[in-house]
C-alpha positions in Angstrom: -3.2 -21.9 -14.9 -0.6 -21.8 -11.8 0.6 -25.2 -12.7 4.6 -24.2 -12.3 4.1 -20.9 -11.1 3.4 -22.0 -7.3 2.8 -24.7 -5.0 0.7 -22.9 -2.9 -3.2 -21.4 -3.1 -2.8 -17.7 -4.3 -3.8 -15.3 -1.7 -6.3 -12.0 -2.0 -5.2 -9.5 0.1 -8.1 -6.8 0.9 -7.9 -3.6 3.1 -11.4 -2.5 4.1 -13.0 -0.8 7.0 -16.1 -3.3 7.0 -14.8 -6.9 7.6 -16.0 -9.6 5.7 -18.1 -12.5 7.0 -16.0 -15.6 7.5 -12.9 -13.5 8.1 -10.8 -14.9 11.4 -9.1 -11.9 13.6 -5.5 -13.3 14.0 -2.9 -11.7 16.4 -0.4 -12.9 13.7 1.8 -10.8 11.8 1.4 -10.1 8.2 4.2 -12.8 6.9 2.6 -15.0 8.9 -0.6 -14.6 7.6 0.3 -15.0 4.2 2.2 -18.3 4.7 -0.9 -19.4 6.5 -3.8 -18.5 3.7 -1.2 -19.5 0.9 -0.1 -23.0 2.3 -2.8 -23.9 5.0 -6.0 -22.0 3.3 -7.1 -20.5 5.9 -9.1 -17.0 5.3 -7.2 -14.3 8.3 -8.1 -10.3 8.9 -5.8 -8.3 11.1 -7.0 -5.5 12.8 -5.0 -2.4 12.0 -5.4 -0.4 15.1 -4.1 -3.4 17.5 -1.4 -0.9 18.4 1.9 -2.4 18.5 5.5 -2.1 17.5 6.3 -3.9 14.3 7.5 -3.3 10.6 4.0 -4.6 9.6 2.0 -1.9 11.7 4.4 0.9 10.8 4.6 0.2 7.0 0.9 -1.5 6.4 -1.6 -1.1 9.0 -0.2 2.7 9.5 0.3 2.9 13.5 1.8 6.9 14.6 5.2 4.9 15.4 7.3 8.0 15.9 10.6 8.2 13.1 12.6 8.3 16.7 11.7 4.9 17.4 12.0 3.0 13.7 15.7 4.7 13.5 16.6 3.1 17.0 15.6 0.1 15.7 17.2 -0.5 12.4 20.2 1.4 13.5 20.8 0.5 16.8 19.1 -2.3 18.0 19.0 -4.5 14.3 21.4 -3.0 12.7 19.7 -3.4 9.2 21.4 -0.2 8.4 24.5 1.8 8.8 23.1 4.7 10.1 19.9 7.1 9.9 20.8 8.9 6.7 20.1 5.3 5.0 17.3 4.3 6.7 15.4 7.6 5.8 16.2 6.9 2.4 15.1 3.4 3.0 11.7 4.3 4.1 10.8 7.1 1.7 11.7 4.3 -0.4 9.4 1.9 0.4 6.7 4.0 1.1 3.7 3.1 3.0 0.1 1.7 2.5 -1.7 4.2 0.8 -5.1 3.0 1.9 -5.9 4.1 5.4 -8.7 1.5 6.3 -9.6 -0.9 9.6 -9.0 -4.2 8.4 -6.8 -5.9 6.2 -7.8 -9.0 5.2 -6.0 -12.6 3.5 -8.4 -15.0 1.6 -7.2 -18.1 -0.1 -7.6 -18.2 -3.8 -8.5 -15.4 -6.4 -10.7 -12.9 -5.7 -12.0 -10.5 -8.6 -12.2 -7.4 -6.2 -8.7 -8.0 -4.5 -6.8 -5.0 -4.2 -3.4 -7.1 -4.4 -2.9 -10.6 -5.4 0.3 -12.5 -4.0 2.1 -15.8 -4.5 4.5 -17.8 -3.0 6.9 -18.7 -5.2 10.6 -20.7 -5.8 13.4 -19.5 -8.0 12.3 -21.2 -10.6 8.6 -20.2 -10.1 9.3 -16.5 -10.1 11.3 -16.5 -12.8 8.5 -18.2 -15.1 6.2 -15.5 -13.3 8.9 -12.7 -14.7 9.4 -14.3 -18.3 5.5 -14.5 -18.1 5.5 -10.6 -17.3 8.3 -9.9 -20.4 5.7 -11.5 -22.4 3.2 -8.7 -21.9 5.6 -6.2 -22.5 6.0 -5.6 -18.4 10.3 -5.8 -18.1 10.5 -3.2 -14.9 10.1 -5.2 -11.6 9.2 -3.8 -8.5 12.5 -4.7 -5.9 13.9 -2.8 -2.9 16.8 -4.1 -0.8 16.2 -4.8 2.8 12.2 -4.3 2.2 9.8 -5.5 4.7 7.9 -8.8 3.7 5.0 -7.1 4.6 5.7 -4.6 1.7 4.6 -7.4 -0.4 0.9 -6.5 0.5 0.9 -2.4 -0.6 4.1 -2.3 -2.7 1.6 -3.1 -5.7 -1.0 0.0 -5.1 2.4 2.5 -5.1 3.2 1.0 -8.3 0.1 -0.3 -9.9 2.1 -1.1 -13.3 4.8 -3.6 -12.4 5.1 -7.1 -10.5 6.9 -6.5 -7.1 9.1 -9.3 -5.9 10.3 -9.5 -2.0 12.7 -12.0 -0.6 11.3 -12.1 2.8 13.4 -10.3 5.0 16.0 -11.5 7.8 13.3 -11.0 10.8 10.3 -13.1 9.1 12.9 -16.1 7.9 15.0 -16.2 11.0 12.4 -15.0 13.9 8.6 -13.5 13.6 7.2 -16.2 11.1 10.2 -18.6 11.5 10.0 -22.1 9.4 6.6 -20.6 7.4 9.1 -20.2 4.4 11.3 -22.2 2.7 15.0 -20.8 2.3 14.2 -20.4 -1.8 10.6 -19.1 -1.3 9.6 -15.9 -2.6 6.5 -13.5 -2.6 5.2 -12.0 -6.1 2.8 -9.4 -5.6 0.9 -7.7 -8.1 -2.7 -5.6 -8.8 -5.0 -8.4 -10.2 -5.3 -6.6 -13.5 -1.4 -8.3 -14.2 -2.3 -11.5 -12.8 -5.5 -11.9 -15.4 -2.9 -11.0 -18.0 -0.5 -13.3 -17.2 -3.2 -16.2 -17.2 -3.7 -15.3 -20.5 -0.2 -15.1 -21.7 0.0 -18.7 -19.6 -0.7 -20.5 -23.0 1.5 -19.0 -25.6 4.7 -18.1 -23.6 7.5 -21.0 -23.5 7.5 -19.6 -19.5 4.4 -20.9 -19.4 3.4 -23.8 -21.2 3.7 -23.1 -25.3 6.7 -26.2 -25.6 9.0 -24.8 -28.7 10.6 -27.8 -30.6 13.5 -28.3 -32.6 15.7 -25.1 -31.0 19.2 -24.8 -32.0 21.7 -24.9 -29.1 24.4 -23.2 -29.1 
């Protein structure tokens, strides 16, 4: 079914308070530990009370980072935004995990009890993944400028209805998981409901692999 829709293994993301057997603790950050269950298939849990500073703990895991300190940051230090009227809106925007649990967890492949299922994707991918999602009637898409790559991982449980697509922010491509992404690669997120009904739409859309013939160009 994910012929053309990925080069990758899909990855189960899982946040749970009892950790799996199998699982591998990893110090890694999030975006690293989707580019490493996606391309190298390796099964990865972070531990959500490590306690450090990061987008990833803050936004995901849930860490008491005080607002002082995130506006210092994306104002001052990064710059990501212009000031700290934007960034509040930024982060009510995005949200945060709305699961409060120990663990979060990456497996390689499907899983029928994944709370969000993610791919890495190209242009071209993600738009077959999109046309795939217009075929079952699904044309809002989940997309917030300047989001955390790690809001690939929740984004879906705020809004369990739509497909949310993140471009991998600046910090992931250029620093924290630097060279696990290729400059067109993507991340497609979505509750696995979606993803069984894109499989199934696989067959009959033209984004997928229905072939129409004799079409009139224009």
């Amino acid at each position: 079914m994910l012929l053309n829709l990925t080069n990758y293994r899909p990855v189960s993301v899982h946040f749970c308070n009892e950790l799996p057997s199998g699982s591998i603790i990893t110090e890694d950050e999030i975006s690293v530990c989707l580019a490493k269950s996606a391309k190298n298939g390796q099964d990865l849990a972070i531990n959500c009370r490590r306690g450090r500073f990061s987008a990833g703990s803050y936004f995901a895991e849930k860490e008491d980072i005080p607002i002082e300190d995130i506006l210092d940051v994306y104002v001052k230090k990064e710059r990501v935004f212009k000031d700290n009227k934007s960034t509040y809106e930024f982060l009510y925007k995005v949200g945060r995990n709305p699961i409060d649990c120990t663990h979060i967890t990456f497996s390689s492949g499907i899983k029928s009890d994944a709370d969000v299922v993610l791919l890495i994707a190209n242009a071209s991918q993600a738009g077959r993944l999109l046309g795939l999602s217009g075929y079952i009637g699904k044309f809002i898409v989940d997309i917030i400028p300047a989001a955390p790559t790690c809001a690939a991982i929740f984004r879906p449980l705020i809004e369990p209805n739509r497909i949310h697509l993140n471009l991998i922010d600046y910090y992931d491509r250029e620093h924290q998981a630097k060279g696990k992404f290729k400059e067109d690669e993507m991340l497609i997120s979505m509750k696995p409901k979606i993803f069984e009904d894109l499989k199934k739409a696989y067959s009959k859309s033209p984004h997928g692999k229905f072939i129409p013939r004799n079409l009139p160009i224009y």
